[in-house]
C-alpha positions in Angstrom: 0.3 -5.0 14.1 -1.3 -3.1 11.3 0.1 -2.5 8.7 -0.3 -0.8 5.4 0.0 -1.3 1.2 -3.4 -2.6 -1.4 -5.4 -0.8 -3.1 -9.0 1.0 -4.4 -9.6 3.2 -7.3 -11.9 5.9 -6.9 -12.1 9.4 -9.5 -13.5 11.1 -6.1 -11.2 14.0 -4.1 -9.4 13.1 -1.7 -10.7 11.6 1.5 -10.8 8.3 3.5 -13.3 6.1 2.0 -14.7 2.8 3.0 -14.8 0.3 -0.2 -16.6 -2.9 -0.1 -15.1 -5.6 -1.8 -17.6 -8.3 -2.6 -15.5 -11.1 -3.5 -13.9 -11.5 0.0 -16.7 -9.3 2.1 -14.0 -6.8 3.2 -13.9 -3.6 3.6 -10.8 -1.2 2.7 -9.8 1.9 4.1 -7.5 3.8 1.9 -7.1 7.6 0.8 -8.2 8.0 -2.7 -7.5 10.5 -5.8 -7.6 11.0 -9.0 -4.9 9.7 -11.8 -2.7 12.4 -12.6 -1.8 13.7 -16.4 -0.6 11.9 -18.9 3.0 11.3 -18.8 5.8 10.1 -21.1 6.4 6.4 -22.9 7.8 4.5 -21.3 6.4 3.3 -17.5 8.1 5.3 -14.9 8.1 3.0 -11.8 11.1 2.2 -11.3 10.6 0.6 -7.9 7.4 -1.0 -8.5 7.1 -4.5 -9.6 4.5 -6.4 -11.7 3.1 -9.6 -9.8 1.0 -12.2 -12.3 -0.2 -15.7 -10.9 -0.1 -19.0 -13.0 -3.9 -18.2 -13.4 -3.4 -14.8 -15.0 -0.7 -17.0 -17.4 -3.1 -20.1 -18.9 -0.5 -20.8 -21.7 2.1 -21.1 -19.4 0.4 -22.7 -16.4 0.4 -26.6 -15.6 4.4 -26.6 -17.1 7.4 -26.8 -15.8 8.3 -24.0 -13.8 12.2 -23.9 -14.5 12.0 -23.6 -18.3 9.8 -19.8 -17.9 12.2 -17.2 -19.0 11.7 -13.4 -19.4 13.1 -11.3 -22.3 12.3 -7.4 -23.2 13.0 -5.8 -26.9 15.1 -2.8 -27.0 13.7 -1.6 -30.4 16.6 -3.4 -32.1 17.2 -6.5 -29.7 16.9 -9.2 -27.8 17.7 -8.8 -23.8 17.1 -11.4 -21.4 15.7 -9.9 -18.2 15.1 -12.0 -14.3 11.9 -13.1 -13.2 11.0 -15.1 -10.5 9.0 -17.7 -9.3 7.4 -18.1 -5.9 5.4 -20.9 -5.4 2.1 -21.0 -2.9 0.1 -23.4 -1.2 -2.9 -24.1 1.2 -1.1 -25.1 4.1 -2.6 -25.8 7.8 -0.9 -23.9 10.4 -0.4 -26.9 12.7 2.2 -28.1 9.7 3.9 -25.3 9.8 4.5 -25.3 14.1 5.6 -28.9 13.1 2.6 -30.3 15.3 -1.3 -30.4 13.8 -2.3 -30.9 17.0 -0.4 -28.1 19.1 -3.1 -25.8 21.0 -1.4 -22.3 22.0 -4.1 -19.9 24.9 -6.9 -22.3 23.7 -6.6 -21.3 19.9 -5.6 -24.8 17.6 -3.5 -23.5 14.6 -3.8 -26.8 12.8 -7.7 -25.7 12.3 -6.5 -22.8 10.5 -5.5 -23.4 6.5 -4.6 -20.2 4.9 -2.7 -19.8 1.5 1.1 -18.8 2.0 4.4 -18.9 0.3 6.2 -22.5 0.5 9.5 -23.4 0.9 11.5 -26.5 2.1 13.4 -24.7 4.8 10.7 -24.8 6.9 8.2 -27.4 8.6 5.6 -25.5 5.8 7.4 -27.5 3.2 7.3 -27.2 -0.7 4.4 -26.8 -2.8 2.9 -30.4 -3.4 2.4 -29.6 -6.7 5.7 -28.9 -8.8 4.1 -27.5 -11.9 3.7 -23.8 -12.4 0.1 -23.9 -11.0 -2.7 -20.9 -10.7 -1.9 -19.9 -7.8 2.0 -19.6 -7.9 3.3 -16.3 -8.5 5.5 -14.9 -11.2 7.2 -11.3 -11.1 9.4 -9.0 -12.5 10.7 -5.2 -12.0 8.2 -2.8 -14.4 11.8 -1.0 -15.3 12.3 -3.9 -17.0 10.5 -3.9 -19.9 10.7 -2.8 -23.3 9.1 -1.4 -25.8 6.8 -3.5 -28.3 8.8 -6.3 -30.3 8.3 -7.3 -33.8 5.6 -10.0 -35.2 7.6 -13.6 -34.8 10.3 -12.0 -33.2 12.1 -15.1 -31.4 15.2 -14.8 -28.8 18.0 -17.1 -29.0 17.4 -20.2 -26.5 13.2 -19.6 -26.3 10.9 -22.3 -27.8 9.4 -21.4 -30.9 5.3 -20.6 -30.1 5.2 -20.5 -26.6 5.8 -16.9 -26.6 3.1 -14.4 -24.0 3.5 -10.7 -24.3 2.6 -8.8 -21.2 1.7 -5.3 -22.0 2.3 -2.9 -18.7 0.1 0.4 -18.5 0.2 2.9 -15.9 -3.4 4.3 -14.6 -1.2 7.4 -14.0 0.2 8.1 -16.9 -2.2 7.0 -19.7 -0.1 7.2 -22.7 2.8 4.8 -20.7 3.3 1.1 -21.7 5.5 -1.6 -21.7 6.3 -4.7 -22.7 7.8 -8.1 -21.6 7.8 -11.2 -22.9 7.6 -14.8 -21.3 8.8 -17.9 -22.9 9.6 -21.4 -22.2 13.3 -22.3 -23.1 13.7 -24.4 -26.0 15.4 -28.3 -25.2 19.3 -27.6 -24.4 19.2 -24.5 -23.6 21.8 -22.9 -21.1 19.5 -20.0 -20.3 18.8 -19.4 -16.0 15.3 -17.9 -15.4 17.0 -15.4 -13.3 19.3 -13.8 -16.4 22.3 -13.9 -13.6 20.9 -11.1 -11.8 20.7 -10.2 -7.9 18.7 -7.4 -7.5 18.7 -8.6 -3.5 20.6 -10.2 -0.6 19.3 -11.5 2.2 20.9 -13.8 4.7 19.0 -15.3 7.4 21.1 -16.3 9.9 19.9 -18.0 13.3 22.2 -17.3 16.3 21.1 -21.3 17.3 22.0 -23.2 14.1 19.7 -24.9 11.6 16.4 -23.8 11.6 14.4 -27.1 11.3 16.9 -28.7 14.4 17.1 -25.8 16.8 14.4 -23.2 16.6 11.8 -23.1 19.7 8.7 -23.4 18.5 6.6 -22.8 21.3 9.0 -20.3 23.8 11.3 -18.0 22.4 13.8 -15.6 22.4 15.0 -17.3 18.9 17.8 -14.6 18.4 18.8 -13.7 15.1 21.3 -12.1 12.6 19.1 -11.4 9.6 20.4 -8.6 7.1 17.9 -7.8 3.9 20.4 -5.2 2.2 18.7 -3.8 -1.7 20.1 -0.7 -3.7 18.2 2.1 -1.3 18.1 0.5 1.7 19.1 -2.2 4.7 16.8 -3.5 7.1 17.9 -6.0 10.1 15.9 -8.3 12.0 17.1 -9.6 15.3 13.9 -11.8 16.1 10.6 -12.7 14.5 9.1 -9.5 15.1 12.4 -7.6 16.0 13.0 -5.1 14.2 16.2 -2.9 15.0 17.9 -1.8 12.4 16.9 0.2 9.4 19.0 2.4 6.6 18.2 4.3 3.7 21.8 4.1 1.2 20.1 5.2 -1.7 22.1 7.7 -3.3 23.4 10.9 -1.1 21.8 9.5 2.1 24.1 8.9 4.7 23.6 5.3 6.1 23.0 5.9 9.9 20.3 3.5 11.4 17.9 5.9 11.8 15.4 3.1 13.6 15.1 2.0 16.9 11.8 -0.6 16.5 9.1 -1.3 14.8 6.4 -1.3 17.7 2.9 -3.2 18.1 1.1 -2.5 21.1 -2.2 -2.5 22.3 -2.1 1.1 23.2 0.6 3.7 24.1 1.1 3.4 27.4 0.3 -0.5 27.9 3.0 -3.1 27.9 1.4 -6.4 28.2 1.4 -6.7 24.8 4.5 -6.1 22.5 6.8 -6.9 19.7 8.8 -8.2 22.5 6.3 -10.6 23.9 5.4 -11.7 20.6 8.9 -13.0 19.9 10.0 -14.2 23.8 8.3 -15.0 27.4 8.4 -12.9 29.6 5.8 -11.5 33.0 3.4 -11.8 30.6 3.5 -15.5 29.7 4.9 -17.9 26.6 5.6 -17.2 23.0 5.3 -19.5 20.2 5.9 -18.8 16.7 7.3 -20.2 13.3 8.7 -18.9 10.2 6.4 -20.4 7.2 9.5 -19.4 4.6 12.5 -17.3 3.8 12.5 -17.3 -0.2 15.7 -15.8 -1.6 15.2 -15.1 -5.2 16.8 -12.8 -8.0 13.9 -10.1 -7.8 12.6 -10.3 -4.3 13.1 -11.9 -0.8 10.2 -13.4 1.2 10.6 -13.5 5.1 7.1 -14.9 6.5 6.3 -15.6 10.1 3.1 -16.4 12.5 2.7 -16.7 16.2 2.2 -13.3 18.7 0.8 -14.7 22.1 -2.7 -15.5 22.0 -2.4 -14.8 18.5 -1.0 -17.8 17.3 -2.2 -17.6 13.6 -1.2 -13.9 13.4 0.8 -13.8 10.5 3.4 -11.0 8.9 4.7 -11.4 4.9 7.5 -8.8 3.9 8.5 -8.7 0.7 11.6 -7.2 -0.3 12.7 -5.5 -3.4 15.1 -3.3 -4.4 13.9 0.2 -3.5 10.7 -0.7 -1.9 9.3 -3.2 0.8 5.9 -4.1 1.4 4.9 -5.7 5.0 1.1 -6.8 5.3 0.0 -8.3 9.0 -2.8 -10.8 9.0 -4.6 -10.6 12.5 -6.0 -14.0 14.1 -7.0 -13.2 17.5 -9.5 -13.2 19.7 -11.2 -10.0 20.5 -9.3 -7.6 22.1 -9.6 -3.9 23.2 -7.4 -2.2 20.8 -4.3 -2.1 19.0 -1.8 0.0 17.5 1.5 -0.3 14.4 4.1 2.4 14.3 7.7 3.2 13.6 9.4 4.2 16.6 12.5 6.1 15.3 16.0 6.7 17.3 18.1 9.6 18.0 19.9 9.9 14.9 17.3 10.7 12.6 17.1 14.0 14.5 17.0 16.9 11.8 14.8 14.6 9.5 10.8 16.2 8.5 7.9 14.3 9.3 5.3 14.9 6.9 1.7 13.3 6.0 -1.4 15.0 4.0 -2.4 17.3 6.9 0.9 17.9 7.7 2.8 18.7 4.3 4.9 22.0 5.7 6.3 19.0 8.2 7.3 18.7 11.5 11.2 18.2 12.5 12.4 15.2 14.6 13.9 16.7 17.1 12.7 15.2 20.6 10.4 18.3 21.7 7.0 17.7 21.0 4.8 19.1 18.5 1.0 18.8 17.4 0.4 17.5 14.2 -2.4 18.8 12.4 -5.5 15.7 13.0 -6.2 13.6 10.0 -6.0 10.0 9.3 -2.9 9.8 6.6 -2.8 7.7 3.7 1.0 8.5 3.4 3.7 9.4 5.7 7.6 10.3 5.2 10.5 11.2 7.0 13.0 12.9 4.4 16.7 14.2 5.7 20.2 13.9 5.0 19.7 10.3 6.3 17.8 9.8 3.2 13.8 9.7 2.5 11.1 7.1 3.5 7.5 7.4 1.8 5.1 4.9 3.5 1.4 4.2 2.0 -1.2 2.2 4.2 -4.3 0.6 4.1 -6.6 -1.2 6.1 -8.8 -4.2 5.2 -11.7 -5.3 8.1 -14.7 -7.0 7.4 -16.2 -4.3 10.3 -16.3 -0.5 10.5 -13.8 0.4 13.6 -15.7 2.7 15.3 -12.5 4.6 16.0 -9.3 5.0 14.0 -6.3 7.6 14.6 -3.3 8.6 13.9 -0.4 8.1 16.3 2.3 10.6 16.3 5.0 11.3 19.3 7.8 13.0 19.1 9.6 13.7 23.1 12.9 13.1 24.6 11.3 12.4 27.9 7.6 11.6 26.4 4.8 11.1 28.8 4.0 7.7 28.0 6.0 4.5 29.1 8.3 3.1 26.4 7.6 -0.4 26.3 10.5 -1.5 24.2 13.7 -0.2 22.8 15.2 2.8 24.1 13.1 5.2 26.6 12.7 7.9 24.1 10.3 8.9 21.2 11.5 10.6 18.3 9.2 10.5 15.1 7.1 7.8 16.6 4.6 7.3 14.1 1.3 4.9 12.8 -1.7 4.4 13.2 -3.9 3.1 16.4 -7.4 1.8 15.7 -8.6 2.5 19.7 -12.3 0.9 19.6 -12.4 -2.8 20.2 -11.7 -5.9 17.6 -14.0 -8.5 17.3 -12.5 -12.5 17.2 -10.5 -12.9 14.2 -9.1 -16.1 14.8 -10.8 -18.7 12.7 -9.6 -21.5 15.3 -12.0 -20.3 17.7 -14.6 -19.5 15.2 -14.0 -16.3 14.4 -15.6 -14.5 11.0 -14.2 -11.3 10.9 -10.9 -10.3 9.5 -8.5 -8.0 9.6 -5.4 -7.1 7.1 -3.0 -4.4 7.1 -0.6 -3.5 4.7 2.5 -1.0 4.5 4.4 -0.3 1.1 7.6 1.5 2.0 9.6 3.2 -0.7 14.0 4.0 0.3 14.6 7.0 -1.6 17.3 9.6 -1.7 17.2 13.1 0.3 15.3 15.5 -0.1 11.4 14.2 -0.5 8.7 16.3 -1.0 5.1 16.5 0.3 4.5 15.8 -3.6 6.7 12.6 -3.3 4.6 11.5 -0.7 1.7 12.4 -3.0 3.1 10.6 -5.9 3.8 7.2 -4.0 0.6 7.1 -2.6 -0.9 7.1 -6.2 0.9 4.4 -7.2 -0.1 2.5 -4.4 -3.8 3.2 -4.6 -3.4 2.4 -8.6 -0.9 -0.5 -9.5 -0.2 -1.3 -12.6 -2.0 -3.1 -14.8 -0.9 -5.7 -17.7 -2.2 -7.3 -20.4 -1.3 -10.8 -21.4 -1.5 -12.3 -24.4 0.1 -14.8 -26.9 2.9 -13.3 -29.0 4.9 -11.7 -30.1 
């Protein structure tokens, strides 16, 4: 269940740091370099997006959240470009099981309020308040924007002075910038805040019906046929936690599912434990679980779940874009020994490289097993004809693990039990933090925390060790904006 994706500056070489971060008394592991050279005007990212919350808008916030519209200047016009809304909320986790009082292996998810993404197709509900508040979110692509538009500059259909120009820099390139510009739409105006652009699709699709009327709450299998498809890639969920499907169609790949799961374990040759158990009961007792939403929007899709055994309040956000998807796990457990997050990948990805920053030659998928140099990564990729897949991770615990390693296995008749999925490892790879876990469940008092994220970028063919390089950087330094009135 970890996973991978924030983010800590640092000017130092590269190496695995430990960060503390006052403000929430957590630590973050993440590989750190320096910015690169300075590159060309305008922002190259064209897969990253640019997140701002109501809070980091204070002319906009407290307003209607229909009436925002997004616009970029081309250097001689106008173009309207889609942003979207999500709203969030402090929610308790008992409303969200649809029952504040439901107690799941002694842990009480009604004692647990967290802030999450609302929606009113599930039991979480909508955001109580309906304005564009703090801590809603607003976002756009970074490919969006334009270049700087003139003084007074007003688009047809915006409200004269309640233009906000964000200006976009990249850390990596210090001579990049863009800019985009928010507005509220003046009275009668036909513009949509999402300029008529999909950038994604997602159906979720229960094989029961209606979510609200026929999805078990506390003992699965809930079976599914969920399809995210953006421009580089398709992912398919089957379950909560069931991941079996995943394709990279960015351009030149080929399409073949080149996934068999997405694993969690608590270590590699222990099954009591698993993706499977998390979504279904089984020998090793009842599942509950709950989606807290499934946001559709013109930029991104949000597909938000909780519940993994005695884990109740454990918690997993994806967030879909176009050509990148980031997953971060909350874990809210009690202790337990150990636990491990990896991509277990099927037969048809044979021929693809494996490659990290001790292992940039690569190693080939090919079911006979290798030895990867050691080294904790900060990025991983597996580049073919099936296409290419940089992954960036970090790790965010309010303790020091006294042991964290990589996990790689690649074996056609490995040595170690396959859990779930098929019976064979090719390119299984993560990480496993292999020392024990304190309680992390704050319904049965526990302190410590623990968050993983993953940021996955669906590219074409042919990646390099300096791809995997290059994503990593932009991972470890976002974007930054600047937001003021204008133009």
């Amino acid at each position: 269940m970890i996973d991978a994706g924030g983010q800590t500056c640092s000017n130092l070489p590269m190496r695995i740091r430990l960060v503390a971060v006052p403000s929430a008394a957590v630590l973050t592991i993440a590989l750190l370099s320096a910015a690169g050279p300075a590159a060309a005007v305008p922002v190259a990212r064209p897969a990253d997006p640019v997140v701002l919350t109501g809070a980091n808008l204070p002319t906009l916030v407290n307003g209607p959240r229909a009436n925002i519209v997004g616009f970029r200047w081309t250097g001689s016009a106008w173009l309207q470009l889609p942003v979207q809304i999500d709203e969030r909320a402090v929610v308790s986790f008992g409303k969200i099981y649809n029952n504040p009082a439901a107690v799941f292996y002694g842990s009480q998810p009604g004692l647990v309020n967290e802030l999450v993404y609302t929606g009113g197709n599930t039991w979480t509900g909508n955001d109580p308040d309906v304005k564009f508040d703090s801590n809603d979110e607003l976002v756009f692509m970074a490919r969006d924007a334009g270049v700087a538009a003139p003084v007074g500059a007003l688009p047809v259909g915006a409200a004269a002075g309640t233009g906000v120009k964000v200006k976009i820099s990249d850390p990596l390139d210090p001579g990049a910038e863009g800019f985009v510009y928010l507005f509220r739409k003046a009275v009668g105006s036909s513009l949509k805040q999402g300029a008529g652009v999909k950038y994604v699709k997602y159906t979720f699709r229960l094989v029961s019906g209606n979510y609200k009327l026929t999805y078990q709450l506390t003992s699965g299998p809930n079976l599914e046929n969920t399809l995210f498809t953006g421009a580089t890639y398709r992912h398919h969920f089957a379950d909560r936690w069931l991941c079996v499907r995943l394709e990279v169609i960015a351009p030149g790949a080929t399409g073949v599912d080149i996934l068999d799961r997405h694993k969690a374990l608590f270590n590699p040759n222990t099954c009591v434990r698993s993706e499977d158990t998390f979504d279904a009961p089984g020998p090793f007792g009842s599942s509950e679980g709950a989606f807290v939403t499934n946001k559709v929007g013109p930029v991104r899709v949000i597909r938000s779940y909780v519940g993994a055994n005695s884990g109740p309040s454990t918690q997993r956000t994806h967030v879909f874009y176009d050509r990148r998807e980031d997953i971060r796990t909350d874990l809210r457990v009690h202790s337990i020994s150990s636990i491990m997050d990896f991509f277990d990948y099927s037969a048809a990805a044979t021929g693809m490289t494996y490659r990290n920053d001790f292992n940039q030659a690569g190693l080939t998928i090919d079911g006979n097993p290798e030895t990867p140099a050691a080294g904790l990564p900060s990025w991983e990729q597996v580049t073919g004809p099936q296409g290419t897949i940089n992954q960036v991770g970090t790790l965010q615990t309010t303790w020091t693990p006294s042991s964290i390693v990589p996990y790689y296995l690649d074996d056609s008749t490995p040595p170690v039990v396959q859990c779930t999925g098929d019976t064979t490892a090719y390119g299984s790879s993560g990480i496993f933090l292999n020392s024990a876990l304190p309680n992390t469940d704050p319904a049965l008092g526990g302190v410590d925390r623990l968050v993983g994220n993953r940021t996955m970028y669906f590219e074409s063919p042919g990646g390099t060790a300096a791809d995997g390089v290059a994503r990593r950087d932009q991972v470890v330094f976002p974007l930054t904006t600047t937001v003021t009135t204008g133009p």
